[in-house]
N, C-alpha and C positions, 0 to 999 in steps of 0.2 A: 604513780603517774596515771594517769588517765587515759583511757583508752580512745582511739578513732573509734569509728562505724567501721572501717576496714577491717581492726584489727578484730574487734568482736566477732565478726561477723566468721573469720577465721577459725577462730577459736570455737566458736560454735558446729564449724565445718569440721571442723578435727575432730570433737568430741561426737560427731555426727557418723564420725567415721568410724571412731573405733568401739562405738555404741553396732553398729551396723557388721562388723569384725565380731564382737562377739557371742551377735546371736546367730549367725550366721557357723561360724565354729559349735557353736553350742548345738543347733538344731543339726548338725551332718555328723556330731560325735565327736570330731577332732578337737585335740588336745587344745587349749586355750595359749595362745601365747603367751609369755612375762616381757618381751621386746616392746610392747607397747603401739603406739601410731606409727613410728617412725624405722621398723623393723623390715619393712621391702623395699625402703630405700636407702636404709644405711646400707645394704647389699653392695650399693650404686658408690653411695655418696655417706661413709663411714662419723661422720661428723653433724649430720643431719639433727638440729634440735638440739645439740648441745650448745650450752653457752660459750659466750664469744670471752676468752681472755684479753687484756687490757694489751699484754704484749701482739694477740692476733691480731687485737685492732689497730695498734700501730701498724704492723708490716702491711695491714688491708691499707692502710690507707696510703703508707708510702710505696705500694704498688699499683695502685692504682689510679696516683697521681704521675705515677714515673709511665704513665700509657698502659698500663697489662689489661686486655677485656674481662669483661664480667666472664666469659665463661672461660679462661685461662684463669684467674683465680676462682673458680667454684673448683677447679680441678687441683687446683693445688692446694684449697684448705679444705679439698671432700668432703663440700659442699651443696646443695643445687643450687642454681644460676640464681634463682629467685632469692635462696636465703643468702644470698652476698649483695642483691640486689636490694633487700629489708634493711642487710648493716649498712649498707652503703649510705641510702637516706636517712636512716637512724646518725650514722656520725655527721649527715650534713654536705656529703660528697657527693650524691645524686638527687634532684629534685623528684620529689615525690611523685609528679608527673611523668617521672620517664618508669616508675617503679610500675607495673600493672599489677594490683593482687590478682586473686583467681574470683574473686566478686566485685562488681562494681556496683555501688548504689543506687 
């Protein structure tokens, strides 16, 4: 599938980051992580950047057509708000416009 400008643009943030993680490690001596990008917020939000199973995404969606907010289920699939807010328009349940990334074009 084909990428947005969003999603690139992401993706290129990420690797930006953890390019920057570890010269930043490297140059003070400490050890280098094996946790990867998503290692100070799986702390938070245990599920961070893992893929979504077909059964998660059924109960994403029948809960959050039964009313539950986006940040009541980031809490319940330890999640951040945002990556439930990516599945969310990913399956079609929230327009993209309501989705903000962290870059806009």
């Amino acid at each position: 599938m084909k990428d947005t400008l969003d999603q690139t643009l992401l993706k290129i943030d990420a690797l930006l980051q953890e390019a920057t993680m570890l010269v930043t490690a490297a140059r003070s001596g400490q050890p280098i992580s094996t946790d990867g990008r998503y290692a100070k917020v799986r702390k938070e939000h245990p599920n961070t950047g893992k893929p979504w199973s077909t059964e998660a995404d059924d109960e994403l969606r029948k809960l959050f057509e039964s009313g539950n907010t986006v940040e009541d289920l980031a809490i319940y699939f330890q999640r951040t708000q945002n990556g439930v807010r990516a599945r969310l328009v990913k399956l079609g349940l929230l327009d993209e416009g309501q989705f903000q990334p962290r870059f806009v074009a």
